[in-house]
C-alpha positions as CSV (number, residue, x, y, z in Angstrom):
1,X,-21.1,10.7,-1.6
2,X,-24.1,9.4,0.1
3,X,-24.3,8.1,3.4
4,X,-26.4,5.1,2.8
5,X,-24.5,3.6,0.1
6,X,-21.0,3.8,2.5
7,X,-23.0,2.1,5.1
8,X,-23.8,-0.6,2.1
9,X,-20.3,-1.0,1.2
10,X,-19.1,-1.2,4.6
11,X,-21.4,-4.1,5.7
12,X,-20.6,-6.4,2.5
13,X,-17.0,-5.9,3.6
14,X,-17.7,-7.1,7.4
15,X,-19.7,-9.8,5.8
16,X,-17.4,-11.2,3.6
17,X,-14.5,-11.0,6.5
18,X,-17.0,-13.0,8.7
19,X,-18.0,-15.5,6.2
20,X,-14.2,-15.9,5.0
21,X,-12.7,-16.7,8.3
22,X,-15.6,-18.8,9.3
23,X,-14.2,-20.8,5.5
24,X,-10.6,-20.7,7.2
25,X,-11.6,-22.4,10.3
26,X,-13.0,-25.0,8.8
27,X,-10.9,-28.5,9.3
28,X,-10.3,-29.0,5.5
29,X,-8.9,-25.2,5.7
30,X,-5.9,-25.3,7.8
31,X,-3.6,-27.6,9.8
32,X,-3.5,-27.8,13.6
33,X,-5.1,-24.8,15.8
34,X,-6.1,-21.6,14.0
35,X,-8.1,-19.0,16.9
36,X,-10.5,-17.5,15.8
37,X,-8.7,-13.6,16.1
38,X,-6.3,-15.0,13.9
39,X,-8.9,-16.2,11.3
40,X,-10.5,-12.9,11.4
41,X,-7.4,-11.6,10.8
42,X,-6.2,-13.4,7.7
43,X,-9.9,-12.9,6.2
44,X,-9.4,-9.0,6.7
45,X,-5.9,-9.1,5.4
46,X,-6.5,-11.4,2.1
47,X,-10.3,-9.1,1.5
48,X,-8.6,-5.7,1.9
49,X,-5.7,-7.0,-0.1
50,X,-3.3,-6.3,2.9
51,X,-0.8,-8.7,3.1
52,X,-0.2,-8.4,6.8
53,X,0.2,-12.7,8.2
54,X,-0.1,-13.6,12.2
55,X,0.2,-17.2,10.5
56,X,2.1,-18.8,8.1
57,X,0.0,-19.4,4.6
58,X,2.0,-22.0,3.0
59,X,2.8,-24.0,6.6
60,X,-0.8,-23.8,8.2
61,X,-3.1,-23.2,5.5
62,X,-4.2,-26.6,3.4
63,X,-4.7,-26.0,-0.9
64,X,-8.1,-25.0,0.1
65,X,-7.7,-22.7,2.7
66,X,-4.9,-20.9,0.0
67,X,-7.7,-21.3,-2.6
68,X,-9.9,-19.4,-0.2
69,X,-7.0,-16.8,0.9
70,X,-6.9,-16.3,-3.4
71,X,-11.0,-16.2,-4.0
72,X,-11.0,-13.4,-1.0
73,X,-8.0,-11.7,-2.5
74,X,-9.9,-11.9,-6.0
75,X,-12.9,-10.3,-4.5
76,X,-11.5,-7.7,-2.3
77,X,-9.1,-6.6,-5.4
78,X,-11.7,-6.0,-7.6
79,X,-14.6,-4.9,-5.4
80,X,-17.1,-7.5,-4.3
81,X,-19.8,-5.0,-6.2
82,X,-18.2,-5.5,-8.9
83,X,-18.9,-9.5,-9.1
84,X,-22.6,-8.4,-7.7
85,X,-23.1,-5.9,-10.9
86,X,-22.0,-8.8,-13.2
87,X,-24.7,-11.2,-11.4
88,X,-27.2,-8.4,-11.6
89,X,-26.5,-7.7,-15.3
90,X,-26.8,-11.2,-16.7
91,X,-29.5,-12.1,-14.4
92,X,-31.9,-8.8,-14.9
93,X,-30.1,-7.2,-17.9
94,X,-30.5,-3.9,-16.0
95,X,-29.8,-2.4,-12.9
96,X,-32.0,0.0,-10.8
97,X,-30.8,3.6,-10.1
98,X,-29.4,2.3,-6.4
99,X,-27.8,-0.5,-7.7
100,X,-25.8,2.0,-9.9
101,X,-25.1,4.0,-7.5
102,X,-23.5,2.3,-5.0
103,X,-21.3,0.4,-7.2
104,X,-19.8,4.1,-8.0
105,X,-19.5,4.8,-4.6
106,X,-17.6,1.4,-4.4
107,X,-15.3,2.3,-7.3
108,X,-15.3,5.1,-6.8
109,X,-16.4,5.6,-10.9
110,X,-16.8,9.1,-12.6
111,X,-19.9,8.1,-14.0
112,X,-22.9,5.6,-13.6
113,X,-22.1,3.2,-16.4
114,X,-21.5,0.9,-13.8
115,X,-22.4,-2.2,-15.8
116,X,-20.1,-1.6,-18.8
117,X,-17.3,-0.4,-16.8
118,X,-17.8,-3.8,-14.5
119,X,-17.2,-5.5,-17.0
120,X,-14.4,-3.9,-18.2
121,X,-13.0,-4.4,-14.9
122,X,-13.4,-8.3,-15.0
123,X,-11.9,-9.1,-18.7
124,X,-9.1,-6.5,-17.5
125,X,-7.9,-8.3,-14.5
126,X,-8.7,-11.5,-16.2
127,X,-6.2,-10.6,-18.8
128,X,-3.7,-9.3,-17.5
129,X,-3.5,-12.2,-14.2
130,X,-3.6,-14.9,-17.2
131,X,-0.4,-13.6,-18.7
132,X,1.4,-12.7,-15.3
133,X,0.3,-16.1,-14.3
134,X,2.0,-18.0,-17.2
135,X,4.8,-15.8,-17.1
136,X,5.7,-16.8,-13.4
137,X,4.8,-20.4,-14.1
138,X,7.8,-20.4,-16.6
139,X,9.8,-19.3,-14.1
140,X,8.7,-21.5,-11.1
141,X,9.1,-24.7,-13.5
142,X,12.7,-23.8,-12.7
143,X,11.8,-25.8,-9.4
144,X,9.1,-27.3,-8.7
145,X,6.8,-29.7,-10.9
146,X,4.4,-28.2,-13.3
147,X,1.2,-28.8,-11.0
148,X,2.9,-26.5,-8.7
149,X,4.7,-24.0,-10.9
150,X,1.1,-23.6,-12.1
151,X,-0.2,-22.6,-8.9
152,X,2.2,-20.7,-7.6
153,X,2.5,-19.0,-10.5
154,X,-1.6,-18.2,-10.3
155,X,-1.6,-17.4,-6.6
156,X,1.5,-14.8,-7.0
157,X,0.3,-13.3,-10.0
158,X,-3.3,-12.6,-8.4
159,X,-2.2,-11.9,-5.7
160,X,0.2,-9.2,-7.1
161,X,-1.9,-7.6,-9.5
162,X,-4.7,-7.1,-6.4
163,X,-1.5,-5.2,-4.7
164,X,-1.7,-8.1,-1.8
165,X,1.9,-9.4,-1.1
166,X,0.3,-12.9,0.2
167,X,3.2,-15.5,-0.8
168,X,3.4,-19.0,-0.4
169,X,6.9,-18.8,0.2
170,X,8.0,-18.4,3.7
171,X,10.0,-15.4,2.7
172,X,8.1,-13.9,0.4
173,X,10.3,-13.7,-2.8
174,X,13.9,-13.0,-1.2
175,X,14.8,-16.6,-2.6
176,X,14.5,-14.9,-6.0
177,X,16.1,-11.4,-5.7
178,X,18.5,-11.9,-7.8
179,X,15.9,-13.0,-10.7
180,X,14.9,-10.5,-13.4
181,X,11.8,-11.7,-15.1
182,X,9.6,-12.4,-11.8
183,X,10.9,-9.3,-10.1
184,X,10.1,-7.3,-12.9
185,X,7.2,-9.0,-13.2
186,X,6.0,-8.6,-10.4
187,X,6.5,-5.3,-10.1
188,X,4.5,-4.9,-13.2
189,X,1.9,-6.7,-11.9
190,X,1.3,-4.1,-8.6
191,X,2.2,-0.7,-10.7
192,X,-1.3,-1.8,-13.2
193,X,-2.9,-2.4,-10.0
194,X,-2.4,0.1,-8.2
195,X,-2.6,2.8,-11.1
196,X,-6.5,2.3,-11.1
197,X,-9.2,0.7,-13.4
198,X,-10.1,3.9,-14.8
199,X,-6.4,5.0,-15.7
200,X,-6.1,1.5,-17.2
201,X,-9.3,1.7,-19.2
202,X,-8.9,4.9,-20.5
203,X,-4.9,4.1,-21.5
204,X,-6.5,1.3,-23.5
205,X,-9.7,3.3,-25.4
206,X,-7.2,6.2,-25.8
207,X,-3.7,4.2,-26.6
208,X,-3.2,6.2,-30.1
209,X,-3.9,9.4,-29.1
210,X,-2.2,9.4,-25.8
211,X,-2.4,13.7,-25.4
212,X,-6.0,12.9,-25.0
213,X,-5.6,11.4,-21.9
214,X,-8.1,13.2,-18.7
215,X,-6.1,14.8,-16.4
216,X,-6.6,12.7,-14.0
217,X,-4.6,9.5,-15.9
218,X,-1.4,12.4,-16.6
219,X,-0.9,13.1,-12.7
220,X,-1.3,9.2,-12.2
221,X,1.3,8.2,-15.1
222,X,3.5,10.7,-13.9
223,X,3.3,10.7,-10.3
224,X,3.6,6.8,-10.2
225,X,6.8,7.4,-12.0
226,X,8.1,10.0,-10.3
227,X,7.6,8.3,-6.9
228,X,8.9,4.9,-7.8
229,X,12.2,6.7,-9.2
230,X,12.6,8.9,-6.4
231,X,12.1,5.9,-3.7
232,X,14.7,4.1,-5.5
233,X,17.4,7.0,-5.3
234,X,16.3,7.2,-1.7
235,X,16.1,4.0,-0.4
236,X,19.7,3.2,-2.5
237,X,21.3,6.5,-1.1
238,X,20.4,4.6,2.8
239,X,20.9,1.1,2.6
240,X,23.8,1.2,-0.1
241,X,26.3,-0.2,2.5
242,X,23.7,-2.0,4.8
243,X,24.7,-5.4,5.2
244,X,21.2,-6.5,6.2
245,X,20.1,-5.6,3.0
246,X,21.8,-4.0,-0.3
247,X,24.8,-3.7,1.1
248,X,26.1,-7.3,-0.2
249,X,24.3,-7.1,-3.5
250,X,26.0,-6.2,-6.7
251,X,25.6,-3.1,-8.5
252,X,22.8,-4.4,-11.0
253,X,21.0,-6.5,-7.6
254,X,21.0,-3.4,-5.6
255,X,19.1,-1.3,-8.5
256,X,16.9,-4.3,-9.4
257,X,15.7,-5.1,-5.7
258,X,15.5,-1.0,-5.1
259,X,13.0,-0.6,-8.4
260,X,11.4,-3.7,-6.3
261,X,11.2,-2.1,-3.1
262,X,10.0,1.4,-3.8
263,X,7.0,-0.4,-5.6
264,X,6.3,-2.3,-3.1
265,X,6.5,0.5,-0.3
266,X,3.6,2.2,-2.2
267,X,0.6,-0.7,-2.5
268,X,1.8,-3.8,-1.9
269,X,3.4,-6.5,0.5
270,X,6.3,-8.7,-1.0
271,X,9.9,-8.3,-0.3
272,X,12.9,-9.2,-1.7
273,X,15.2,-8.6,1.4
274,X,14.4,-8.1,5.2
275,X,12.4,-5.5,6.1
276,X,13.3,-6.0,9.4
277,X,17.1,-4.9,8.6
278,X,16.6,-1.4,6.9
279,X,17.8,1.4,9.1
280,X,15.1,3.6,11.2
281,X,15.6,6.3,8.5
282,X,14.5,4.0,5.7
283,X,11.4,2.7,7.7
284,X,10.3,6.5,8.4
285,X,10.8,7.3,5.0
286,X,8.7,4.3,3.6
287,X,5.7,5.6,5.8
288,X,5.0,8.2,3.5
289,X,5.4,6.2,0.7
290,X,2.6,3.6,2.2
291,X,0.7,6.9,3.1
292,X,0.4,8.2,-0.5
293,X,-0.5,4.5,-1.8
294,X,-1.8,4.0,-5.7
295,X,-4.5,5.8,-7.4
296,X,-8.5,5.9,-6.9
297,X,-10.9,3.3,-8.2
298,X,-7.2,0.7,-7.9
299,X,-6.5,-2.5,-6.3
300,X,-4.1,-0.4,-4.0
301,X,-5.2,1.6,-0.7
302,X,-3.6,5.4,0.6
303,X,-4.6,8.6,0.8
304,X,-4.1,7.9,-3.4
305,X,-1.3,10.1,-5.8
306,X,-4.3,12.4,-7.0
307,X,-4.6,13.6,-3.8
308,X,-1.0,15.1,-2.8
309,X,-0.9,16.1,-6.3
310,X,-3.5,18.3,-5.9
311,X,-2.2,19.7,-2.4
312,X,1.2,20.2,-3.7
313,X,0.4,21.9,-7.2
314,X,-2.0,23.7,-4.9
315,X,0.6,25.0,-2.2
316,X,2.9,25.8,-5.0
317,X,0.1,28.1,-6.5
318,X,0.2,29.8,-3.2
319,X,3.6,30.2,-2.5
320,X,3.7,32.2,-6.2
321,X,1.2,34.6,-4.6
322,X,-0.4,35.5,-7.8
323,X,-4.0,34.4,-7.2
324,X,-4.0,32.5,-10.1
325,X,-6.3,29.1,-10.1
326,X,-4.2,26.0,-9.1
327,X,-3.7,24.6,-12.2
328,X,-1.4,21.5,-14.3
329,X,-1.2,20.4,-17.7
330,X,-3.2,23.5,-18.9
331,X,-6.0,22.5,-16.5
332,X,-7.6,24.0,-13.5
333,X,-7.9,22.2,-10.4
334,X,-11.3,23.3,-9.0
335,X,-12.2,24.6,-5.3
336,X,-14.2,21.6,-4.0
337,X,-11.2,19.0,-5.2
338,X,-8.5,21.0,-3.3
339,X,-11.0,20.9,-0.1
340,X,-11.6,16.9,-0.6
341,X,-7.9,16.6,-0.8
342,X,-6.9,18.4,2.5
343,X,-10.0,16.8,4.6
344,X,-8.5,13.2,3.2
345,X,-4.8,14.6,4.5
346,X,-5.8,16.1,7.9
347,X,-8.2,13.2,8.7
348,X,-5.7,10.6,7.9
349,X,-2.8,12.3,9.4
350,X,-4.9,12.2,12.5
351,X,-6.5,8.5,12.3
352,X,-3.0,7.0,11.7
353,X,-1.1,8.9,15.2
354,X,-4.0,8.2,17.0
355,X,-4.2,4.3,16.4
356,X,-0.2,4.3,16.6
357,X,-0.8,6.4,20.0
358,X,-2.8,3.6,21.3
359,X,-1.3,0.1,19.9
360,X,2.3,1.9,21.2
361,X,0.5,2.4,24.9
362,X,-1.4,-1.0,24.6
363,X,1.4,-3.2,23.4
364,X,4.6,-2.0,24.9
365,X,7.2,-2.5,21.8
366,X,9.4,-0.4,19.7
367,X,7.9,2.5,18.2
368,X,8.9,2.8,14.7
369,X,8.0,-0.7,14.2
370,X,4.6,-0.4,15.3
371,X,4.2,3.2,13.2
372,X,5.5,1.0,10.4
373,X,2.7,-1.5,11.1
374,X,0.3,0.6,11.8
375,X,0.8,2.8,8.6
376,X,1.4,-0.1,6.3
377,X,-1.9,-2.1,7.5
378,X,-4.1,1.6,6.8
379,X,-2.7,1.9,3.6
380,X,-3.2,-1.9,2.9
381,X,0.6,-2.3,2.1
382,X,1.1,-5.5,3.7
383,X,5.1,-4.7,4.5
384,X,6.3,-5.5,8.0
385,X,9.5,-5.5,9.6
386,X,8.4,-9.5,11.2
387,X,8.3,-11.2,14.4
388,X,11.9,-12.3,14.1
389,X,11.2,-15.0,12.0
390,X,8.7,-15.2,8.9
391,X,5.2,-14.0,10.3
392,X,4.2,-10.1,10.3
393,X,5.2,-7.7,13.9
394,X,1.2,-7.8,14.4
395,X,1.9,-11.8,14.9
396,X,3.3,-10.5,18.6
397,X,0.2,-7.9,19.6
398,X,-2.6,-9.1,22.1
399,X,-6.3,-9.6,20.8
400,X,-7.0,-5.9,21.4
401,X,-4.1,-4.9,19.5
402,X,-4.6,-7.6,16.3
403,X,-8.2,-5.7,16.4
404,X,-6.8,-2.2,15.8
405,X,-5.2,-3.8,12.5
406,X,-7.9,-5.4,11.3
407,X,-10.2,-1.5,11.6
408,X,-7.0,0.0,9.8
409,X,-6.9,-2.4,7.1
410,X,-11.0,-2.3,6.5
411,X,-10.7,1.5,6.7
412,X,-7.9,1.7,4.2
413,X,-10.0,-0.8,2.1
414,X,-13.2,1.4,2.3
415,X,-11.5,4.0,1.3
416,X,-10.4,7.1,3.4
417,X,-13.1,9.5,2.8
418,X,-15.9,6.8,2.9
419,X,-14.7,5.7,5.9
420,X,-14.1,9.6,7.6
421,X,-17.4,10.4,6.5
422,X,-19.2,6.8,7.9
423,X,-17.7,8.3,11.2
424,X,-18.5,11.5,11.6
425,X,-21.9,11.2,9.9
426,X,-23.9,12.9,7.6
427,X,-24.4,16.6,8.7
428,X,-28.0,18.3,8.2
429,X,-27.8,21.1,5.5
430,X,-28.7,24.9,7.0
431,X,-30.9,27.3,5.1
432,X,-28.6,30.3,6.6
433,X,-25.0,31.2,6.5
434,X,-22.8,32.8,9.2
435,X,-20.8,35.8,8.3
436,X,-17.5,35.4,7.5
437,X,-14.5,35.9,10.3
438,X,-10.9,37.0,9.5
439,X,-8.1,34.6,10.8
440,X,-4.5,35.3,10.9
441,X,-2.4,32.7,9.6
């Protein structure tokens, strides 16, 4: 990945944060006072498809600042270079070698037909929004009028398939727990976002011969759902009895709002019940869920399900002590993609403790709430355990500590290895090489 083209990336991303909020304070945008910290905040949040509120959208946001929230969450879902390949293409019909490149960089795309697969990318989302859309609409008209069934039902459905968890409702979508066909909807909605545009182009061109599918979209079928079954067991094994949360559901809620919750622990930000009442043990265990996060080239953020596949099919390999090449579904995982994987681990591992070190030292609050936070913003998630009422736990950090959040959430947007190798910098290539040393391990 070249160094040049992450700079690129990064600097539309601070733009359109800048230009958004700058949109959000504008009188017709919200109601009453909106600082500018906060602004910034909501920009980042809706553009990195985050979730994460320090104000309420639906109470101090007018239609257009929501419209706004949606045309950020739009953009950041999709990747801004996207929308900029489009323009290019029907403008100049062609692209330039540059032009290509960093919109695979962006994507992070296996190859450089950028323009066909940006395309692909817009009548995709467009498709499947418009049918989540008038699905939730039905429901909504349960309510409200059809005006506003209509847009709620385009803002949720948006703003679940982008893996964001904004919601005009005050509490999210606990109002509707106990409602199959938006829960299951919505869950729908996230688990084709977050799976990747790739995954979901190649299921498409490849639908009737599925045992042609790249290895790639077999560990992302699979591990999606593996890890949305086995954060279900989990999460129903420790909250079956808590009374803040499952514990006075019936049998058939408590499954239904667990498939809900183990999707949304992954990629995105809705809930069905408090966050804030699951026990400690839940909220440690849903860290590594927001760790590993949805696949590569996806709406959703994390260190991505490719990448602790590899390490694990990798340390299992080991542990056989065989020397045989790490390998799955008759395929051989090679050297360089086992390296990638473990610099991604290490360096988020790190990034994540560190930024937790110093919003625990700066803010003076409980710990697992802010590791919680902290995690859930870096793998744009968008889950928090609240400020006692209806806004995210970042609603009660200083300035200093609403700025961590904001660099977490643009870093988990960049992408974790863009944004490792944007920090360290691009190293200068020797024309030598050091003789090798023996370690004990």
């Amino acid at each position: 990945m070249q160094h040049k083209y992450i700079k690129r990336i990064f600097y539309g991303y601070i733009f359109i944060i800048f230009f958004g909020a700058c949109l959000l304070l504008l009188p017709v945008s919200h109601i009453g006072h909106l600082s500018f910290i906060d602004a910034v905040f909501t920009s980042t949040s809706a553009s990195c498809v985050t979730g994460l509120i320090v104000v309420s959208t639906s109470e101090v946001f007018t239609p257009i600042g929501e419209g706004i929230i949606l045309l950020l969450i739009q953009i950041g879902g999709i990747g801004y270079m996207t929308l900029v390949i489009i323009f290019f293409t029907i403008v100049k019909n062609s692209l330039n070698l540059d032009e290509k490149l960093i919109m695979k960089h962006s994507l992070d795309l296996p190859n450089l037909y950028v323009s066909e697969i940006a395309k692909k990318i817009f009548f995709i989302s467009l498709i499947i929004e418009t049918i989540g859309s008038l699905i939730l609409t039905i429901v909504f008209s349960e309510k409200y009028s059809l005006i506003s069934s209509l847009w709620l039902g385009v803002f949720h459905s948006i703003s679940a398939f982008n893996n964001a968890g904004f919601s005009l409702f005050t509490d999210s979508l606990v109002g509707y727990q106990n409602n199959t066909i938006l829960i299951f909807t919505i869950c729908v909605l996230i688990i084709l976002g977050g799976i990747g545009y790739p995954v979901l182009i190649e299921i498409y061109e490849k639908r009737k011969v599925a045992r042609n599918f790249t290895l790639h979209t077999k560990i992302m079928i699979f591990g999606t759902i593996i890890l949305i079954l086995f954060g279900m067991i989990l999460f129903l094994s420790i909250e079956w009895n808590n009374p803040k949360t499952f514990g006075s559901l019936p049998l058939y809620d408590k499954i239904l709002n667990s498939f809900f919750l183990s999707v949304n622990f992954r990629t995105s930000g809705f809930n069905s019940i408090d966050i804030g009442g699951l026990k400690d043990s839940s909220l440690f265990f849903s860290t590594i869920f927001m760790m590993i996060g949805g696949g590569q080239g996806s709406t959703a953020g994390g260190i991505k399900i490719t990448t602790v596949a590899v390490l694990i099919i990798t340390a299992f390999f080991i542990f056989k002590d065989n020397d045989q090449e790490p390998s799955i579904f008759k395929r051989s995982i090679e050297q360089n993609i086992i390296n990638k994987a473990l610099a991604i681990i290490i360096f988020s591992s790190v990034f994540t403790i560190f930024c937790t070190l110093i919003v625990v030292e700066t803010q003076k609050l409980p710990f697992i709430k802010i590791l919680f936070e902290v995690v859930s913003a870096f793998g744009t998630v968008g889950l928090s355990v609240g400020n006692g009422d209806i806004l995210s736990f970042s609603e009660q950090f200083n300035v200093f500590g609403k700025s961590v959040i904001i660099m977490l959430m643009l870093a988990g947007r960049l992408g974790i290895f863009a944004f490792a190798t944007m920090m360290i910098g691009k190293g200068k290539n020797k024309q030598f090489k050091y003789p090798k040393g023996k370690i004990i391990i």
